[in-house]
MARDO-954875 format. One record per residue (C-alpha): residue number from 1; x, y, z; residue in three letters. Coordinates in nm, 4 decimals, padded with zeros to 6 digits, always signed. Example, Ala and Ser with C-alpha at 12.3 -4.5 7.8 and 13.67 -1.06 7.14 Angstrom:
BEGIN
1 +01.2300 -00.4500 +00.7800 ALA
2 +01.3670 -00.1060 +00.7140 SER
// end
This chain:
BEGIN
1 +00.0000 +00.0000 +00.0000 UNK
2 +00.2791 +00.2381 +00.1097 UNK
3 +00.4746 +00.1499 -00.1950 UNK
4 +00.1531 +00.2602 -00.4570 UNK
5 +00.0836 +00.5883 -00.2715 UNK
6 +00.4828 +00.6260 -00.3163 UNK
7 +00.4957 +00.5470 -00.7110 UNK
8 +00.1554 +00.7773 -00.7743 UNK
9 +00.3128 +01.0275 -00.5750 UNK
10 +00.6224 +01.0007 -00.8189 UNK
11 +00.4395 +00.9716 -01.1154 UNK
12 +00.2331 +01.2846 -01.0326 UNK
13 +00.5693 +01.4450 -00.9365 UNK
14 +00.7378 +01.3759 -01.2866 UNK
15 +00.4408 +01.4597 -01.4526 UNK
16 +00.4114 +01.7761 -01.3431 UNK
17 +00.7133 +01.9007 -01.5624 UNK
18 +00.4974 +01.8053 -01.8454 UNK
19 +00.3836 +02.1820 -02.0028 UNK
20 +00.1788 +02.3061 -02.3182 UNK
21 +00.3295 +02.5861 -02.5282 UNK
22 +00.0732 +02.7769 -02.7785 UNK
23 +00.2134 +02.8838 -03.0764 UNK
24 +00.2486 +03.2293 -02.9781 UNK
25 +00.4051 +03.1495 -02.6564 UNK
26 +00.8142 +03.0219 -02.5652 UNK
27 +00.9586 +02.8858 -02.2260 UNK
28 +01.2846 +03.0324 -02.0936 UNK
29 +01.4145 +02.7619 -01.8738 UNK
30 +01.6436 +02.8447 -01.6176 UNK
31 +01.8220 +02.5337 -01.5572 UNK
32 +01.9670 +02.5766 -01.1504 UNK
33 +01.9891 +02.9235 -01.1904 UNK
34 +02.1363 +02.9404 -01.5034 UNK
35 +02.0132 +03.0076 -01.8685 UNK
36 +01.9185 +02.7759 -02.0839 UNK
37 +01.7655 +02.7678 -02.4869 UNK
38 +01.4136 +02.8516 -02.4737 UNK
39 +01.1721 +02.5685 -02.5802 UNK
40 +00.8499 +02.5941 -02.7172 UNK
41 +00.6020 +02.5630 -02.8887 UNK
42 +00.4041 +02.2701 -02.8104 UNK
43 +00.4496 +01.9913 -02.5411 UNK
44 +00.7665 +02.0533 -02.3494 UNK
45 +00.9581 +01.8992 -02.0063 UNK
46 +01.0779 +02.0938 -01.7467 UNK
47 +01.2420 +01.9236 -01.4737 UNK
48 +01.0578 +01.9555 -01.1165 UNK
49 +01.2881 +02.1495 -00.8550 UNK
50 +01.5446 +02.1802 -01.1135 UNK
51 +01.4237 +02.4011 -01.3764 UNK
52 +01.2257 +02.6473 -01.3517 UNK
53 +01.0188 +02.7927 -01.6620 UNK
54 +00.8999 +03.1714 -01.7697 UNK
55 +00.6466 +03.1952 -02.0232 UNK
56 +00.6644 +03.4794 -02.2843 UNK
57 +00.4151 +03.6057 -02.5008 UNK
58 +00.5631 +03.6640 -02.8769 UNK
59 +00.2265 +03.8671 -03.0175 UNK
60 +00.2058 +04.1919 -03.0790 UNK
61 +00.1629 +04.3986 -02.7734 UNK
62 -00.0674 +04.7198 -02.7300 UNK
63 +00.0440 +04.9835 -02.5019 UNK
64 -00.1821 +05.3227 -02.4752 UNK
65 +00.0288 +05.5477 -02.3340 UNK
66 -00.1458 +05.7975 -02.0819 UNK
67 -00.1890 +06.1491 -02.1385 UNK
68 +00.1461 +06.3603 -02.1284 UNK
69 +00.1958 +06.7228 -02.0036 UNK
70 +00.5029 +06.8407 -02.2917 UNK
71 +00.5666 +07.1843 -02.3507 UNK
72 +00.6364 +07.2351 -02.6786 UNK
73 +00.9571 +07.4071 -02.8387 UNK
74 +00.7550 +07.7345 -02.8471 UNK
75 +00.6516 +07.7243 -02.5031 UNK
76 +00.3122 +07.5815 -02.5324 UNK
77 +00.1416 +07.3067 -02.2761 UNK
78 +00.0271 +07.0344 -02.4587 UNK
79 -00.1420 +06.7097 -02.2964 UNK
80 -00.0785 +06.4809 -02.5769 UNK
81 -00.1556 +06.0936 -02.5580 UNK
82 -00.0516 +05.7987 -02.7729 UNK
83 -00.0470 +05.3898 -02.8564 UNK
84 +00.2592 +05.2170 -02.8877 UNK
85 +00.3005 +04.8450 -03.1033 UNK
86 +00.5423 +04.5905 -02.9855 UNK
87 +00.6892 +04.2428 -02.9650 UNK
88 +00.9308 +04.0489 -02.8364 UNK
89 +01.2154 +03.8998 -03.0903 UNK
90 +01.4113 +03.7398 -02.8277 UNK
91 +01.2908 +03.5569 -02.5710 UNK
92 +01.5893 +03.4959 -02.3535 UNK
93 +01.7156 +03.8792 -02.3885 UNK
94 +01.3241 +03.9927 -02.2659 UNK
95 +01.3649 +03.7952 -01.9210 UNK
96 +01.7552 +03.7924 -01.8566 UNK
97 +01.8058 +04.2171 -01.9920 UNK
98 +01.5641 +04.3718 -01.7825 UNK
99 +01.3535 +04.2458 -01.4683 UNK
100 +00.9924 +04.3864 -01.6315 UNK
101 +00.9839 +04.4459 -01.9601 UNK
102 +00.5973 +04.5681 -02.0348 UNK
103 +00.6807 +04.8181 -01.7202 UNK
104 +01.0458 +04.9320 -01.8540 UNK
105 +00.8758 +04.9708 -02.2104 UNK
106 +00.5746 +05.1912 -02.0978 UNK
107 +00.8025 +05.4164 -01.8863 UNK
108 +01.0501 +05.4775 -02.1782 UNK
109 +00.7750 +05.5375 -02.3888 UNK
110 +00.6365 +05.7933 -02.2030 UNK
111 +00.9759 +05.9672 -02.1360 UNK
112 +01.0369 +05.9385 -02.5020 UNK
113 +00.7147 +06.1164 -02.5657 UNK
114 +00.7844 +06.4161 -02.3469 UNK
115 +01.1510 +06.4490 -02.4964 UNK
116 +01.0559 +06.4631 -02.8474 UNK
117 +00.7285 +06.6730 -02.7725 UNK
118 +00.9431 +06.9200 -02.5867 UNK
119 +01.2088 +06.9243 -02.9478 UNK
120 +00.8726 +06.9978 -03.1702 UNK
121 +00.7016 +07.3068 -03.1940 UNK
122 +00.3289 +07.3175 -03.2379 UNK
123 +00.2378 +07.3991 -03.5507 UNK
124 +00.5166 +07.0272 -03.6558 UNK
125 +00.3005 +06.8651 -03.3698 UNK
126 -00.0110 +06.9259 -03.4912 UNK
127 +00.0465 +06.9076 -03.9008 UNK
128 +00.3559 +06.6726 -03.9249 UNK
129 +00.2639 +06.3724 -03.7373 UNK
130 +00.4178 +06.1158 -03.9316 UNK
131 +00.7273 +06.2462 -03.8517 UNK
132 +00.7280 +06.2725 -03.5164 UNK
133 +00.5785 +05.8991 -03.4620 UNK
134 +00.8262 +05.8444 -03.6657 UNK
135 +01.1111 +06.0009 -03.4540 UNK
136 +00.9564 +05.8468 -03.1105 UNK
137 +00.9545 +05.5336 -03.3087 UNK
138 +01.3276 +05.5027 -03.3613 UNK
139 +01.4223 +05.6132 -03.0200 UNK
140 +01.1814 +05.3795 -02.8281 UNK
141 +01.3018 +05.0712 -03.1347 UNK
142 +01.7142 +05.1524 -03.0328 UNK
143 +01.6660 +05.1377 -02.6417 UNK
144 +01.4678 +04.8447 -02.6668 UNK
145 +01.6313 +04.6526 -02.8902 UNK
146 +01.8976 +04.4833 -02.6007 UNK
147 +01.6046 +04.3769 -02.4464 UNK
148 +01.5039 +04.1665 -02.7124 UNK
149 +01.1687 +04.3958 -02.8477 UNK
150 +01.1075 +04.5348 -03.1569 UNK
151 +00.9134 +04.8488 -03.1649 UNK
152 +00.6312 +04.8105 -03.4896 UNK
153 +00.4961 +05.1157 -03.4557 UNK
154 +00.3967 +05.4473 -03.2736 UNK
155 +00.1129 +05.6814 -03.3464 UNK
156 -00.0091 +06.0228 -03.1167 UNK
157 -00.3548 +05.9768 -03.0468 UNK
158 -00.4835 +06.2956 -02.8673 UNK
159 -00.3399 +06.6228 -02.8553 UNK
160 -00.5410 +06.8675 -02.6504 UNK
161 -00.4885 +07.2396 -02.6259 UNK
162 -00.5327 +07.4407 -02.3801 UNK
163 -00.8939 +07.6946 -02.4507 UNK
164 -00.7304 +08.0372 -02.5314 UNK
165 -00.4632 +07.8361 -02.7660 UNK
166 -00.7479 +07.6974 -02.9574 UNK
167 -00.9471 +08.0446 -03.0335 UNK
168 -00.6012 +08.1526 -03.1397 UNK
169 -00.5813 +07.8631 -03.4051 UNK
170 -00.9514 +07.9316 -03.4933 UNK
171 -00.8928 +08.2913 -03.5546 UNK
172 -00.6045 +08.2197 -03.7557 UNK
173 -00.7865 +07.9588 -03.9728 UNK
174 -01.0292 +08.1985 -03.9739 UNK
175 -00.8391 +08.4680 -04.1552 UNK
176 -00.6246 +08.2275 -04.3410 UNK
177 -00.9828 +08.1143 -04.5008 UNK
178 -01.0862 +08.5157 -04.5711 UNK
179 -00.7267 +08.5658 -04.7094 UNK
180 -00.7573 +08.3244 -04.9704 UNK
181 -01.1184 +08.3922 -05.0586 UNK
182 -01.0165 +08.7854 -05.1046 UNK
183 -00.7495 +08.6220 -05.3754 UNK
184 -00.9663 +08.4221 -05.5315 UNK
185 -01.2342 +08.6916 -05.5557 UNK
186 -00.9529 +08.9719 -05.6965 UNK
187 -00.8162 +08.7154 -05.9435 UNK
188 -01.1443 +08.6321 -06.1095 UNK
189 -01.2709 +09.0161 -06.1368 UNK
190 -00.8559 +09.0549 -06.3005 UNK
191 -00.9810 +08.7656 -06.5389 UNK
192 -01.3218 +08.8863 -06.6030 UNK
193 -01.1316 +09.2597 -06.6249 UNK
194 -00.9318 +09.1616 -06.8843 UNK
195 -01.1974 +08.9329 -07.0631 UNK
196 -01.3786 +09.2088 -07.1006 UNK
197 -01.1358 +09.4119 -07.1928 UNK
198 -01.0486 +09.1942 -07.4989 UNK
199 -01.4265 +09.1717 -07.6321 UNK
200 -01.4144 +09.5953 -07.5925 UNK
201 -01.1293 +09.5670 -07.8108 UNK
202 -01.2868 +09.3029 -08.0717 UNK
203 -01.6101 +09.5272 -08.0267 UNK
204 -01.4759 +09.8229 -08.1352 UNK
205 -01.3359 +09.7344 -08.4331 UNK
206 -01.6722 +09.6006 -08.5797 UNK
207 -01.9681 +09.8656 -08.4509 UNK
208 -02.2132 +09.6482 -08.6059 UNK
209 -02.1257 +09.3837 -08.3468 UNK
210 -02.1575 +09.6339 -08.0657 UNK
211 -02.5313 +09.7165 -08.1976 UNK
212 -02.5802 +09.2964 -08.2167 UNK
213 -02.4539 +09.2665 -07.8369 UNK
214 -02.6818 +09.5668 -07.7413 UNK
215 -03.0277 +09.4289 -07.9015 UNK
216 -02.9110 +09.0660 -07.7524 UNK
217 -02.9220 +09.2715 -07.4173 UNK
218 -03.2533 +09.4043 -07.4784 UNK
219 -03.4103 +09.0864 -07.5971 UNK
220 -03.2628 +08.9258 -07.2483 UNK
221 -03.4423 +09.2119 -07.0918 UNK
222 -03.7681 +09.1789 -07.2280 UNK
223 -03.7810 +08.8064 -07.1525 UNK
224 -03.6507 +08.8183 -06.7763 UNK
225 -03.8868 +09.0989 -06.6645 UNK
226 -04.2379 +09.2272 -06.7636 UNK
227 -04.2101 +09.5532 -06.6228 UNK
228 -04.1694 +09.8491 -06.8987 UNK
229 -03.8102 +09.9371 -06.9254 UNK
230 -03.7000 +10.2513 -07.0964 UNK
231 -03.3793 +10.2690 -07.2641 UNK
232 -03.2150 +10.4437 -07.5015 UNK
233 -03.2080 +10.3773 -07.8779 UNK
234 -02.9260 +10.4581 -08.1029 UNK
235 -02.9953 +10.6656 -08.3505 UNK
236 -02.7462 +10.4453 -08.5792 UNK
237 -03.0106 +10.1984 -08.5794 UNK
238 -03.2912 +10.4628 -08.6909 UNK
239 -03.1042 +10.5821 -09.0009 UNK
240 -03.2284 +10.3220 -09.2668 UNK
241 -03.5715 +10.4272 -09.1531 UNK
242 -03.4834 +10.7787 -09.1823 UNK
243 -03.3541 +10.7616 -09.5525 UNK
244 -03.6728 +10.5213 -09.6600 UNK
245 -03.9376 +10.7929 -09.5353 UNK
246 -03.6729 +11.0731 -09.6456 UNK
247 -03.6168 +10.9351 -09.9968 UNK
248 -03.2900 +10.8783 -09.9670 UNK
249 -03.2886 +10.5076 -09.9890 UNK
250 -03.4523 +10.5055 -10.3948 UNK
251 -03.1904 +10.6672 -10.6251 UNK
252 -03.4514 +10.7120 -10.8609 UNK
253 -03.7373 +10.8986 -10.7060 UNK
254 -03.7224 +11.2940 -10.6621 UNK
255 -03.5961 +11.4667 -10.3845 UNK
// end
């Protein structure tokens, strides 16, 4: 009896070291204290009482990094938040380098964010983005990298302003917006200026197509409105009439 409860004791004792790796997941056996290749994944052994296993997660990790207060190279407060992408390359590096590597990676991150907010001036903040993930990017990737991570990417999430900063950038939108409609408004008059400047100039050349252009007017006129418009009539137009009442249109007939 003693001797069964002895061998299932065993057995349950040697079984024990028996563990299940996903795919995603490696074992960094520490074999006495000392570093061994990490195993994984699927079914692995790890020796009861003499090795000793830490398991590491190899997907892609999410960090949203809190709100930070940077002042900007221009001396403006900024509270600007972000989300930083990383994994771990090397297993053995991530447990050995550094004693808590989500912690050490969030701190740097955040420090990282500060520095290179506090190198930027607003208006780079707020319109060049890409380079500045970019540049927080590369720092976070080199001090990392002995700790076996790889930094996949970093993108600012939130940048908030303080109140009066923000009328200031809506005012100067605002006139930004009025500038550029004043320009577009003076170069189409200079266009429509000089248009009609050049049909003035074809005009007056041929008077007949001066009279055309004025009946056209009057015909527009007539159509649009049905009040009684008075204009004046050139008396250019009245001459044929004049000569055929006068006489002067029939060579033949007496004056």
């Amino acid at each position: 009896m003693a001797f069964g409860v002895v061998v299932f004791i065993g057995a349950i004792f040697i079984l024990s070291g028996v563990k299940i790796l996903n795919e995603y997941q490696r074992g960094v056996i520490f074999r006495l204290g000392r570093l061994t290749p990490y195993r994984g994944p699927g079914i692995i052994y790890v020796i009861p009482v003499v090795e000793r296993m830490v398991r590491i997660d190899l997907r892609t990790v999410v960090l949203d990094i809190p709100p930070q207060d940077v002042i900007t190279k221009d001396n403006v407060t900024v509270k600007v938040s972000a989300v930083l992408y990383f994994r771990v390359v090397d297993p053995s590096r991530a447990v050995t380098e550094v004693a808590n590597y989500l912690f050490a990676t969030m701190q740097l991150a955040q420090t990282t964010l500060r520095s290179v907010g506090g190198q930027t001036e607003l208006d780079e903040l707020l319109s060049q983005r890409d380079k500045v993930n970019a540049r927080i990017q590369a720092i976070i990737d080199a001090q990392t990298e002995p700790w076996g991570i790889k930094v996949m990417l970093v993108e600012l999430k939130n940048i908030d302003l303080p109140q009066d900063m923000q009328r200031a950038i809506a005012a100067q939108a605002e006139a930004e917006r009025e500038r550029r409609a004043k320009v577009i408004a003076a170069e189409g008059e200079f266009q429509a200026a000089k248009r009609l400047a050049e049909a003035a100039e074809i005009m007056g050349k041929s008077p007949i197509t001066l009279q055309l252009r004025y009946l056209q007017t009057l015909a527009e006129i007539a159509t649009e409105h049905n009040s009684t418009t008075v204009f004046p009539l050139p008396i250019d137009l009245l001459e044929p009439f004049r000569k055929l009442t006068t006489g002067g249109g029939d060579p033949d007939k007496p004056k």
